[in-house]
N, C-alpha and C positions, 0 to 999 in steps of 0.2 A: 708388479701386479698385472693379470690378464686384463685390457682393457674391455670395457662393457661392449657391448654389441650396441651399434651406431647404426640409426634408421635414417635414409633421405626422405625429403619429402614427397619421392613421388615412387617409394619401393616399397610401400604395404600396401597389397590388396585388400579391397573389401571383405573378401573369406578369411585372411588371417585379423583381420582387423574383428571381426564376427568370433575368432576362437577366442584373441587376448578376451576380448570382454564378457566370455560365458566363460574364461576360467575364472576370472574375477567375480563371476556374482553366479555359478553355478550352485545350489540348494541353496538362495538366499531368497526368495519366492513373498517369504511369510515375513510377519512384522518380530521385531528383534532375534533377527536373522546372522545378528554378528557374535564377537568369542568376549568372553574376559579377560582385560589383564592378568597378572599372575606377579610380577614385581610388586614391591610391596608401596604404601603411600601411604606419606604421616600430611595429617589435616592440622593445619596451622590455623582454623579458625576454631579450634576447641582445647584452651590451656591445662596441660594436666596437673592436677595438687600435685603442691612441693616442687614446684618446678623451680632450678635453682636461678637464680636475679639475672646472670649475664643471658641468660637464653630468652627471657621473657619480651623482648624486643620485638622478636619472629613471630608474637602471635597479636602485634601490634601492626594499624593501618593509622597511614598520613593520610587525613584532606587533602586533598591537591586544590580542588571547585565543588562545591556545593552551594553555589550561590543561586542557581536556577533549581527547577522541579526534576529538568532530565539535562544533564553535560555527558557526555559520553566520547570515544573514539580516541582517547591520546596517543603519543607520540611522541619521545621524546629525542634528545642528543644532547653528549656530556661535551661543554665546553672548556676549551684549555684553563679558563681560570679554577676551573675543577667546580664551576656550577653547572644544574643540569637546566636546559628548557626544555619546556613539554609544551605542545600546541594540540588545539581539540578544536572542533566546532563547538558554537553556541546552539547545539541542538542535537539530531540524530540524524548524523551522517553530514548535511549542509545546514546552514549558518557561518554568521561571520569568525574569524579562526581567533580564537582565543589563544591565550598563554599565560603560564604561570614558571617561574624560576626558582629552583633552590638552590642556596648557597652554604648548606650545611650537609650535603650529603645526600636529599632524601629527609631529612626530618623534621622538614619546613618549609613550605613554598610559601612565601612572603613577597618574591617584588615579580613585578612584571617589566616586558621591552621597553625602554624609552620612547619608543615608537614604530607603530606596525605602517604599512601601506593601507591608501586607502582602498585600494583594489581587493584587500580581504577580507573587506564587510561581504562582497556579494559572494563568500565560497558556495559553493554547490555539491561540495562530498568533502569528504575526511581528508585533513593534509596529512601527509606524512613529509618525514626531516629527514636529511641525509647529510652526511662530511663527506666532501672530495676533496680527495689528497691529487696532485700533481705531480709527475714524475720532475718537475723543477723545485719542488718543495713549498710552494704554496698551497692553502687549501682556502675550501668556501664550505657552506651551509649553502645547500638545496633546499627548497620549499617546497611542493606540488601539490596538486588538488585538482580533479575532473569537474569537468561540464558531467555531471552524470542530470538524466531526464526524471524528474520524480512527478508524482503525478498531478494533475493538476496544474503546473507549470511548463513554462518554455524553458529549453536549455538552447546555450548556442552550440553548445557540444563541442571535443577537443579537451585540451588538460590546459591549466593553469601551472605556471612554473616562479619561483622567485629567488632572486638570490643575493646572499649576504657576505661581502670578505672581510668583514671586522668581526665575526665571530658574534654576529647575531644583531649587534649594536643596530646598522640600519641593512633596511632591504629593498631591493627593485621589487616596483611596481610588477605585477603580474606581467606574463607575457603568455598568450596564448598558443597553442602550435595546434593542426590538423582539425580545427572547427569547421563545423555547417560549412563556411566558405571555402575551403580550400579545396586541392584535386583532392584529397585523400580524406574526407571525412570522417572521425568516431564520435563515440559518444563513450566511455567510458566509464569503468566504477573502479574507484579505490587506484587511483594512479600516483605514486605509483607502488605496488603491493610491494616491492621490491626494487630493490638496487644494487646490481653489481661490477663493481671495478671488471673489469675484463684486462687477459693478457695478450699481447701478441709475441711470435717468437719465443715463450715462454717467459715473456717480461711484461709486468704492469705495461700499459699505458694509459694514456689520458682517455679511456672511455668509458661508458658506463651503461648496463642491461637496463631498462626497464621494462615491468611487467604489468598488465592489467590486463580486465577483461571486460566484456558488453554486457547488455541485457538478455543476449543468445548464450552466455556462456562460452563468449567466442573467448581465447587466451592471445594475446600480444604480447609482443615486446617492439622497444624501438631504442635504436640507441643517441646515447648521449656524447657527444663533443662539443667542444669549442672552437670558434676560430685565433688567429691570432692578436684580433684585438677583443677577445674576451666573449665573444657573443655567444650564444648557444645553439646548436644545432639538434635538432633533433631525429634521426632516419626513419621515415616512411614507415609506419607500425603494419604488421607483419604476423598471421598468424603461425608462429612459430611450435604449435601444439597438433597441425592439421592433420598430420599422417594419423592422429591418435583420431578423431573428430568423433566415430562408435563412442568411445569409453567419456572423452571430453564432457560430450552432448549427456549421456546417460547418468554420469557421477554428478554432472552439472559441476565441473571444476571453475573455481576461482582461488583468487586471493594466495597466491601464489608465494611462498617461501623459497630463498635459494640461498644454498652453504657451500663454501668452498672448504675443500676439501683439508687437509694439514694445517688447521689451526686458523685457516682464512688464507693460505699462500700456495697451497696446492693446484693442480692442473686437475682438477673434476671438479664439476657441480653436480650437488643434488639439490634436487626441485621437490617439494614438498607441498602438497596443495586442500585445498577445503573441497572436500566432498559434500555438495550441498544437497543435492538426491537425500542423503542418508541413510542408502541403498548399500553401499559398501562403504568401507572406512576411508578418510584420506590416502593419497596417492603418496607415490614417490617414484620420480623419474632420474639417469641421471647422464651429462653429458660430459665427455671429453677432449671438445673441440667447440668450447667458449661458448657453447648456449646454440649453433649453428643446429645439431641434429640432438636428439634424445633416444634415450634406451626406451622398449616398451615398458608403460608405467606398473607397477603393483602394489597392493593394496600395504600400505603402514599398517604396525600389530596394533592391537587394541589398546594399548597405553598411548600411544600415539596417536590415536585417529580424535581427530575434531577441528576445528576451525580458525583461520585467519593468525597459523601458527607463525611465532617470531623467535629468531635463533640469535643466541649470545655463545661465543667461546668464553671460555673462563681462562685463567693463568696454567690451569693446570691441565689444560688440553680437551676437558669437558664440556661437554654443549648445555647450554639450559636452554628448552624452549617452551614460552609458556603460551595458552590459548585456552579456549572454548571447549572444553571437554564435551564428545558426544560418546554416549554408552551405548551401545545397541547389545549385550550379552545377556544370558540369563538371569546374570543378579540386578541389574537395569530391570529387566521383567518381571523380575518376584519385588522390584520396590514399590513397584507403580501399580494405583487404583487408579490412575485418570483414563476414561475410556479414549482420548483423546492423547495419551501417550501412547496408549495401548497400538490405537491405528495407525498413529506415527511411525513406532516401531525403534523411540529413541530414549531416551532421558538427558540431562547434564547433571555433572555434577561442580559443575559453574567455572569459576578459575581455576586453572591448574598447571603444574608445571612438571617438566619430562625432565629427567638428571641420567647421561648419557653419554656415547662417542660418533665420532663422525662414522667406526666401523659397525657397532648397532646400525645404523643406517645402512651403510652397506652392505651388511650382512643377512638383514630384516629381522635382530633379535630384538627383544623387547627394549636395552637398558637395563640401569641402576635402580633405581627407582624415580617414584611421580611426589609431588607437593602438590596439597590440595592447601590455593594461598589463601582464599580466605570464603567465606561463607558469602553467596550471593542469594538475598531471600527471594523465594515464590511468597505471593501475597500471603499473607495470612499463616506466614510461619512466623514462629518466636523465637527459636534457637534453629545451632548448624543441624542440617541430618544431610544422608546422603544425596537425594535428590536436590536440586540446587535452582535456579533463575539460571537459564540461558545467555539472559541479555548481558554478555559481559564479553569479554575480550578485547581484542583489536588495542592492543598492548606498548606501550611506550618503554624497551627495558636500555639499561645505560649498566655498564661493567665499570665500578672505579679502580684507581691501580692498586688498590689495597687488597681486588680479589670481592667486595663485596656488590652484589645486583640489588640495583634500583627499579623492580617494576612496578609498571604503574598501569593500569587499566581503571574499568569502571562498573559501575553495579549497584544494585538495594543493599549494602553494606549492613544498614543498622535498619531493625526496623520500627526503631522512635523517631528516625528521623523521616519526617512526609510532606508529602507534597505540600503547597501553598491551601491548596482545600483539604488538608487531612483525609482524603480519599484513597492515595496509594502511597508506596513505602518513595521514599523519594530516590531517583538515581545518579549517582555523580562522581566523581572522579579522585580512586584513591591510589595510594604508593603504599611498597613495601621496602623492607630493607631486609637481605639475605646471605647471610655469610655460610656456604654448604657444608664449613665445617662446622658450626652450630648446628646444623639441619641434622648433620650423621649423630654428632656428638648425643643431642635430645634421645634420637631414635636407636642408640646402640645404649645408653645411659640410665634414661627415663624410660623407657617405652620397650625396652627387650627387644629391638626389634634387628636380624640380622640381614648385613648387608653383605652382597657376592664383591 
């Protein structure tokens, strides 16, 4: 395979730097400026009559948390005793880090950790979970969470980091790295969006990408090691994105997605990122020398474009990745009365999930098709329609060995269920359970509907 064309950090000029980003947003001027999909998408929040009994599962949602007015943000990881944890804040974005465990698969979340730190009452952003394998064959459970500045408040700034080797049972007390104090100060949001094992020589070793970004839309990474009596290191965060800074700065990239290439064991990464402008669709960059340099970025097709996307390999070599759907095409434009979408120039159509290869990505075809997973209401809707609630994503997904995804996000799911003052739909934290060949089965069976 020709390998991608490899940018240093300090061989883009500002004029080429000037053409990538008016190729990428040339005639896009006006509001819902972007294309429509064209793959097809079967909506799992609307059951068709006659649907036969084994399929009826898929258009079923688990509680995960509903015990508050708003829970949001999960994240999960499937552990070896084949239950899942999922951790969220108690709030939107910071709060203390909750959790909820199942031991059925996904079709129950009934017990919580025997005990958390008490260092994760004071989270200040979304944790996300990670497993590191060890080229000795040991593994842990990563925890992280930014110092991000919200308003109103102080931050110390820096990330929070925690870590587990019994597989979740107990955890280290937080451990901060590059706050307020230190030479290298951040302040960071969503630390960390990503994590990837990296290889050297062409072989795993012990280290690990991470990715985050600022309030500027500045992108980092910093990596992760160990010493040899366990401790953690972190390297000096780095904006690893700057050759691009035009397109960065413009698309307002964050929340950064990265896939390794043959199934998770290949020598390319692609980068996958939220374009928060709304200006052009999600990005896609991609590197062959461990995350060091990047291809110039371009625009993901319109099935793919939207927010704080997260990637699963499946058994059979396909990728699920599910996120925030943003619409910017004509049918986005002919849904919407709200003069305020109109000026936006966006829609959602709430959760949704991309069913795909890692060569679609490389190639920049659309995929297979999308799953719309379940209805997320705008106030004052009563049933699914296409226009959807935004506030959803930032996705907990777990692959079991049987081949079936467990994702789990959050959202106005039902709208009987409200707030404490009956005011607004209430928001909180559900799971699904997905087997794709039930998805085909419904959509070639039920639904006539043909797949490439």
């Amino acid at each position: 395979m020709k390998k991608p064309q490899q940018v240093s950090p300090h061989a883009v000029s500002p004029s080429r730097l000037s053409r990538i980003f008016s190729a990428l947003t040339s005639g896009r001027n006006g509001n819902f400026t972007g294309s429509d999909y064209t793959i097809p998408e079967i909506d799992l929040s609307v059951m068709p009559p006659n649907l036969p009994e084994q399929y009826r599962y898929l258009y079923e949602l688990t509680t995960v948390d509903d015990s508050r007015d708003y829970v949001a943000h999960p994240d999960s990881v499937l552990l070896h005793s084949g239950e899942i944890l999922t951790v969220y804040p108690a709030g939107h974005g910071k709060g203390a880090i909750q959790n909820r465990i199942s031991v059925d698969g996904g079709r129950t979340y009934t017990k919580t950790l025997p005990a958390t730190p008490e260092s994760w009452k004071n989270s200040l952003e979304t944790p996300t979970i990670y497993r590191l394998e060890f080229t000795d064959g040991t593994e842990k459970l990563l925890l992280s969470s930014a110092n991000s500045k919200w308003p109103g408040m102080s931050t110390p700034g820096g990330f929070n980091c925690s870590i587990s080797c019994d597989e979740g049972q107990t955890w280290t007390e937080f451990e901060t790295f590059y706050d307020k104090r230190s030479s290298h100060p951040v302040i960071p949001i969503v630390a960390m969006a990503s994590l990837t094992r990296l290889k050297e020589n062409g072989k795993f070793a012990d280290k690990w990408m991470g990715l985050f970004h600022d309030a500027k839309l500045r992108n980092y990474k910093t990596i992760l090691t160990f010493d040899r009596d366990g401790k953690m290191h972190w390297s000096v965060p780095e904006r690893y994105f700057a050759p691009y800074r035009a397109i960065e700065r413009r698309s307002k990239m964050c929340e950064v997605e990265v896939i390794r290439s043959d199934g998770g064991q290949g020598d390319e990464l692609a980068l996958l990122t939220r374009s928060n402008s709304k200006k052009i669709n999600s990005l896609i960059s991609f590197s062959t020398d461990e995350g060091e340099t990047w291809t110039p970025p371009r625009e993901l097709p319109a099935a793919l474009n939207g927010e704080r996307l997260k990637a699963e390999y499946l058994p059979d070599g396909r990728l699920f990745i599910d996120f925030r759907s943003i619409e910017r095409g004509p049918k986005a434009a002919a849904s919407t009365q709200s003069k305020v979408d109109r000026r936006h120039g966006w829609i959602s159509e709430g959760w949704v999930a991309w069913v795909g290869t890692y060569d679609d990505l490389k190639n920049g075809t659309e995929g297979q098709y999308r799953i719309k997973l379940a209805h997320t209401y705008i106030h004052g809707q009563r049933e699914p329609a296409y226009t959807a609630h935004a506030d959803t994503g930032y996705c907990g997904n777990v692959v079991l060995p049987d081949g079936t995804i467990v994702a789990s996000t959050y959202g106005c799911f039902d709208p009987d269920r409200l707030t404490e003052d009956g005011s607004l739909y209430r928001t909180y934290i559900a799971s699904k359970r997905i087997r794709l060949g039930d998805v085909e089965a419904v959509m070639r069976d039920v639904l006539g509907i043909t797949l490439k």
